[in-house]
N, C-alpha and C positions, 0 to 999 in steps of 0.2 A: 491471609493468603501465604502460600509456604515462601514466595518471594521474598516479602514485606518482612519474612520471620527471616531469613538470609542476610537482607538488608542490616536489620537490627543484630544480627549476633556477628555483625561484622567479617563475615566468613569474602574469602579469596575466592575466586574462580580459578580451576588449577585446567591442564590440560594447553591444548591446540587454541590462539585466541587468535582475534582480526582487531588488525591495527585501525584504527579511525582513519586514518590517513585514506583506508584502502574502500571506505564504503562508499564516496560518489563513482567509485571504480565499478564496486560489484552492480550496483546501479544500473552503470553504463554497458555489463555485459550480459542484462540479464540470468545474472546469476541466481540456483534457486536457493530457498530458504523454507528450511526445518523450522514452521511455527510453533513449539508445545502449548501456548497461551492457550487456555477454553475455548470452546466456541463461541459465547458471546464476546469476547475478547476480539475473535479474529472477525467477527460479521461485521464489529462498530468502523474496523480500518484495518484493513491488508495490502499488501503487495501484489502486483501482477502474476509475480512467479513464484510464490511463496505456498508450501502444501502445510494445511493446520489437521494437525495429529497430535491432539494433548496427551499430557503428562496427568494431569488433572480434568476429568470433565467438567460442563458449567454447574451441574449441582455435587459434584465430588468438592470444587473449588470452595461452593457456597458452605460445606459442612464445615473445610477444615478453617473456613475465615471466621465462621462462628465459636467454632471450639478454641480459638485463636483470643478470640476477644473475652469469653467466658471462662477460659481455664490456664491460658496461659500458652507460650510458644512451644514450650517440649512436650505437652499431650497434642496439640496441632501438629507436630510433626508426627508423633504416634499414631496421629489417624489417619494424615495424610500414607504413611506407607501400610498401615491395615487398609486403605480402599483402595492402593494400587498396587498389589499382592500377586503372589503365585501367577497364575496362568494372564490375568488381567494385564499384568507388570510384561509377561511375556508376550503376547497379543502386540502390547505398544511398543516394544523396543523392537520384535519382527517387523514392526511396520516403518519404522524408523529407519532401520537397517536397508531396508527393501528400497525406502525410498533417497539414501543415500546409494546404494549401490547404481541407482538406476539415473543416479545425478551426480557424477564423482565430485562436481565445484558445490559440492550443496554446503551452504551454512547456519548454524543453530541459533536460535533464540527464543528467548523467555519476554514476558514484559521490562522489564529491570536489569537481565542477565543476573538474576539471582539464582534461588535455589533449583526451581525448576529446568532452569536450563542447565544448570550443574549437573544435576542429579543425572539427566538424559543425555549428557555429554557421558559420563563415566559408565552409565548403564550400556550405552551401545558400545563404550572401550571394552568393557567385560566382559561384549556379547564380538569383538575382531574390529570394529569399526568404527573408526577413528575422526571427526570431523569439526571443524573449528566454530569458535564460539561466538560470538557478536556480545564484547563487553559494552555494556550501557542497556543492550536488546533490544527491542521495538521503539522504546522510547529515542534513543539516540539517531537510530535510522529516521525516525520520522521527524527532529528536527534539524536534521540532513537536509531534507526535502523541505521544509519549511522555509529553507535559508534559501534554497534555490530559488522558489517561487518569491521573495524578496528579491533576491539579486536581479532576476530575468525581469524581472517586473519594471526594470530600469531600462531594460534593452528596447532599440527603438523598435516599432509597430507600425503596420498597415489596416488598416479597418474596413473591409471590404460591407457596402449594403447595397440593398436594393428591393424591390417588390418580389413577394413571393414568387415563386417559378424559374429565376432569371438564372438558378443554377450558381447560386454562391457557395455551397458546400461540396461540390462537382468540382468546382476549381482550386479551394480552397485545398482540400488532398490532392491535386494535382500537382501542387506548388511546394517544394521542398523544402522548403522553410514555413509553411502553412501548419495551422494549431486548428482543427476541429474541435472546436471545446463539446458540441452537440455531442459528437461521437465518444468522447471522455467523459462525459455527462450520461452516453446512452438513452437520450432522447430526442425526439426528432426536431423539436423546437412550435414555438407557438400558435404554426398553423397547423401541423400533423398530430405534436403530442405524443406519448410514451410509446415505448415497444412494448411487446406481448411478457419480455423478460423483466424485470423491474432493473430500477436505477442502482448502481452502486450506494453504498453510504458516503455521505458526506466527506467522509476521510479516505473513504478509498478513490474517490476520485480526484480531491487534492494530491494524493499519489501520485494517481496515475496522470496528473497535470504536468509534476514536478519533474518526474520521470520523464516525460517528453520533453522538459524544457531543459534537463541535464545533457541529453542527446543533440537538441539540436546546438546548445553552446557550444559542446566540443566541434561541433561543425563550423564555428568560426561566424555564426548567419550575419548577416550585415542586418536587417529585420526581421521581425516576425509576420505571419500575415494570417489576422482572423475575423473570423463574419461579426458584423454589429449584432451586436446580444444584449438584452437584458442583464439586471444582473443575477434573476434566477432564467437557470436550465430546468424547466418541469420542476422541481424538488427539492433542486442542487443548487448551490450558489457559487458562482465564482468568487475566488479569495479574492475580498478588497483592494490590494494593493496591485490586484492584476487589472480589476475593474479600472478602479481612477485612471492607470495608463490607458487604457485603452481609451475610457473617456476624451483625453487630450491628444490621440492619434489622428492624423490624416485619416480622412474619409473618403473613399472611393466608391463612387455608384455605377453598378451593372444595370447596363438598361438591355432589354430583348423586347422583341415582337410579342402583341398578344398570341400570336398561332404558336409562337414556341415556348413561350411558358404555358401556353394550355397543355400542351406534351409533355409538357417536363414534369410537372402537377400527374397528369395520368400517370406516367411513367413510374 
């Protein structure tokens, strides 16, 4: 991969960069992000706000990683810029451009912050359009969010259960300090079962977990409060270190009327 070929010949990232300091920031403002990764790259684990517009597509990626392994880094880059060429080369950096213009806080990233994100950092410099880089790239961002969902994972918890119907996930987003994991899971849970659209991946809903739990930290919450779960959602799995807390959380049971959970159930 043209990254891995970056990596190895030691090259700089030159241009407009983001400080580490500043990513549980862009995080916190939903900031968007310029993915170039392939598409299967961005299917396996993405960001909320994040728009994927490769550099390389997934079988563009696949030739130059083989010609890589086969012949060596500088004919992989040779063929990396013969399959993103002429009008192709210009296609992606319009679309890039378009989609900073239409996001001025937008910022860039490669898997690695290597060559692909270089290369498309300077490509849209040459085309007016100037935008900062995320050194580390995907991978630094995501264990960003890793460390969060450790850290939170300390913070104290309410554990809200009860028998179907009784309206625990109703109040649960009621509650401003409440974690719908079903909803971050995008499933409805053990007695309804999936939606019509499918689940995120596995990593994108540790994301978008993590991402919630950045936000409500800066909020100071004095707990968290979320429904008794398994520790698969449909498909998904809550990250371990979030399970066990929960495991050792107070337990609060919702109890209601059969006639109102029979409504609720319909509803």
């Amino acid at each position: 991969m043209l990254a891995t070929i970056a990596q190895k010949q030691g090259q700089t990232m030159s241009g407009l960069m983001t400080s580490p300091k500043d990513f549980r920031k862009l995080f916190f403002e939903d900031t968007p992000f310029l993915d170039v990764r392939a598409e299967i790259e961005f299917e396996k684990g993405k960001f909320p706000c994040s728009f994927n517009q490769p550099i390389l597509k997934t079988n563009e990626r696949h030739e130059v990683g083989l010609c890589y392994k086969l012949q060596g880094q500088n004919k992989a880059i040779a063929l990396g810029h013969k399959l993103v060429g002429g009008s192709i080369k210009q296609q992606r950096v319009d679309s890039w451009c378009q989609f900073a213009r239409d996001n001025p806080h937008v910022h860039l990233y490669c898997w690695r912050g290597g060559l692909r994100s270089t290369l498309a950092q300077q490509w849209m410099k040459d085309a007016g359009v100037e935008i900062p880089i995320i050194p580390g790239g995907y991978k630094v961002l995501r264990q960003v969010l890793l460390g969060e969902l450790q850290a939170v994972a300390e913070s104290p918890m309410i554990i809200i259960g009860g028998k179907t119907g009784v309206a625990k996930t109703p109040l649960i987003n009621a509650l401003a300090t409440g974690v719908d994991l079903e909803g971050f899971a995008h499933h409805r849970g053990s007695s309804f079962g999936r939606q019509i659209s499918p689940q995120p991946s596995q990593i994108s809903f540790e994301n978008l977990l993590a991402i919630a739990m950045l936000k409500l930290e800066a909020q100071s919450a004095s707990h968290l409060v979320l429904e008794d779960e398994g520790r698969l959602i449909g498909s998904r799995s809550t990250p371990l270190c979030f399970f066990n807390k929960m495991k050792l959380s107070p337990l609060i049971m919702l109890q209601e009327s059969f006639e109102f959970r029979m409504l609720h159930i319909h509803q």
